[in-house]
PLY file of the C-alpha trace (Angstrom):
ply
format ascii 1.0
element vertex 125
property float x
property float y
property float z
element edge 124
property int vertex1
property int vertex2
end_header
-8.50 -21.18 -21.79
-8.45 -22.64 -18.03
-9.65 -21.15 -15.26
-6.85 -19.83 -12.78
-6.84 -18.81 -9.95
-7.79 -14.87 -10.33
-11.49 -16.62 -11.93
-11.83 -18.57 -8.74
-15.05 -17.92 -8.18
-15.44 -18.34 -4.15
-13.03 -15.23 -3.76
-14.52 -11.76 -2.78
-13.41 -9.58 -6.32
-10.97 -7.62 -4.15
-9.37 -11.05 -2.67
-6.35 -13.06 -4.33
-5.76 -16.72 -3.91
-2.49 -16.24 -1.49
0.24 -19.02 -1.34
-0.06 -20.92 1.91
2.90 -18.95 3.39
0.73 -15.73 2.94
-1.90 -17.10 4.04
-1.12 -17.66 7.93
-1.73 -14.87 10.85
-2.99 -12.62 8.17
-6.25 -11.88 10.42
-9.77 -12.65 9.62
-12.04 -13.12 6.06
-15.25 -11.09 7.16
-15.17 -7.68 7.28
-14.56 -6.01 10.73
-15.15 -2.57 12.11
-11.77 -0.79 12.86
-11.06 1.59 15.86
-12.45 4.18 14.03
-16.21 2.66 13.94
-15.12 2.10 9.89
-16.30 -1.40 8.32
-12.80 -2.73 6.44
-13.58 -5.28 4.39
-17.16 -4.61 2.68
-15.02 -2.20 -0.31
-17.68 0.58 0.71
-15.17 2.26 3.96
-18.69 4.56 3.96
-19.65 4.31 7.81
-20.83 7.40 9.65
-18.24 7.74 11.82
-15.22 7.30 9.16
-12.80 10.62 9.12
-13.82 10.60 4.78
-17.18 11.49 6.23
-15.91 13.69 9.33
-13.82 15.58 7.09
-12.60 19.22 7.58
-9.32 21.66 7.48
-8.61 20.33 10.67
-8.50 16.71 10.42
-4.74 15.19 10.22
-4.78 12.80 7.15
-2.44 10.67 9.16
-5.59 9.22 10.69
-6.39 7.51 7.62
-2.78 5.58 7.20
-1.88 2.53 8.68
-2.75 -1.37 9.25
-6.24 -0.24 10.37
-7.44 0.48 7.26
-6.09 -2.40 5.46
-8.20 -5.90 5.30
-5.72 -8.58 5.36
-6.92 -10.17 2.69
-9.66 -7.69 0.40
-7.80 -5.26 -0.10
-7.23 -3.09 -3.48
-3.44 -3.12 -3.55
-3.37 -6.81 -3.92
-4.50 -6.18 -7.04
-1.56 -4.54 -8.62
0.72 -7.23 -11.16
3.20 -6.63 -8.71
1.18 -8.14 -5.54
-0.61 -10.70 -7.27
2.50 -12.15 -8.42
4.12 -11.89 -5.28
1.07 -12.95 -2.59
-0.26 -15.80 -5.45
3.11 -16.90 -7.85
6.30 -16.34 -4.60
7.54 -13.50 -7.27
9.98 -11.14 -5.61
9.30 -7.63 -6.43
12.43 -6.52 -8.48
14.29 -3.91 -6.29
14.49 -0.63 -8.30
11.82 0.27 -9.78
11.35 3.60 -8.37
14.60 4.76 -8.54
15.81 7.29 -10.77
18.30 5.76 -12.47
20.42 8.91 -13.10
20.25 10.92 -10.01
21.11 10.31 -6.92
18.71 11.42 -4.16
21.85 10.96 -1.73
24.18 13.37 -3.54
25.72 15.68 -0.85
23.41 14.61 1.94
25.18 14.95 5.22
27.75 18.14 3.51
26.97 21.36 5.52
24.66 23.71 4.31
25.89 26.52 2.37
25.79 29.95 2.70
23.22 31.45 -0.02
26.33 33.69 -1.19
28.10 30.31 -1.99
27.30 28.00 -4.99
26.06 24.83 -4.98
28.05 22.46 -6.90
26.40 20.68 -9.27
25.52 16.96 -9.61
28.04 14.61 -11.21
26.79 13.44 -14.56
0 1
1 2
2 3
3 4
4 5
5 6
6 7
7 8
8 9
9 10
10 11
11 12
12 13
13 14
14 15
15 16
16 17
17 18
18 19
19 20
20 21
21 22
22 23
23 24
24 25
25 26
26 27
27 28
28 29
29 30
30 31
31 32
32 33
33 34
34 35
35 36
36 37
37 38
38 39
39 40
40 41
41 42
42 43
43 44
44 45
45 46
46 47
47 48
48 49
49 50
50 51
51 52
52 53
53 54
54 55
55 56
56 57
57 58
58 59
59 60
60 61
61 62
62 63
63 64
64 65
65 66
66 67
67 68
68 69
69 70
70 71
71 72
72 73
73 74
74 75
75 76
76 77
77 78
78 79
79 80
80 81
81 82
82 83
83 84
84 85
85 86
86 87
87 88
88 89
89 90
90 91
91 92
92 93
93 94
94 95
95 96
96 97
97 98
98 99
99 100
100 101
101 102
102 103
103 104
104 105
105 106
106 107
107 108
108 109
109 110
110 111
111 112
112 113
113 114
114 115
115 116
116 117
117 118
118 119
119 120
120 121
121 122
122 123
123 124
């Protein structure tokens, strides 16, 4: 069997080997310390001023979301079938897949509410 490109051995085990369209303004390889005083990038996110370790019931979990705590290019997500054939192969995502292919999340949105005396009619089959 040949080597491809996920045995490339210069690639951090969290990396992918990204098409050259991917690969531009992504940001840096090293690991970097994000405004948070967390190190992105070394797959530990274990630095002493990170909210996982400043945890309590009052801390918003929103503080962990976002760009920050993503390294452009070792991160785990890229992992997923779906990424790595995207980022390394140019294979579009198929739209769909988390749909629920008989509801429909829409039905009804924008109707009034109704009164809790009235019923609600149900869902079309």
């Amino acid at each position: 069997m040949g080597k491809g490109k996920e045995d490339d051995p210069s690639l951090d085990p969290f990396e992918i080997a990204f098409l050259p369209e991917f690969r531009e303004g992504r940001g840096p390889h090293e690991p970097f310390v994000n405004e948070h005083g967390v190190v992105i990038g070394d797959h530990d996110y274990d630095s002493p001023d990170s909210p996982l370790n400043q945890w309590s019931t009052d801390t918003d979990p929103a503080v962990m979301a976002g760009d920050q705590w993503v390294h452009p290019y070792k991160d785990i997500g890229f992992q997923t079938a779906e990424n790595r054939e995207y980022f390394e192969q140019g294979i579009e995502p198929q739209a769909g897949i988390f749909m629920h292919l008989d509801k429909n999340s829409a039905y009804r949105a924008g109707d009034p509410l109704l009164s809790t005396e009235e019923e609600s009619p149900k869902q079309p089959e």
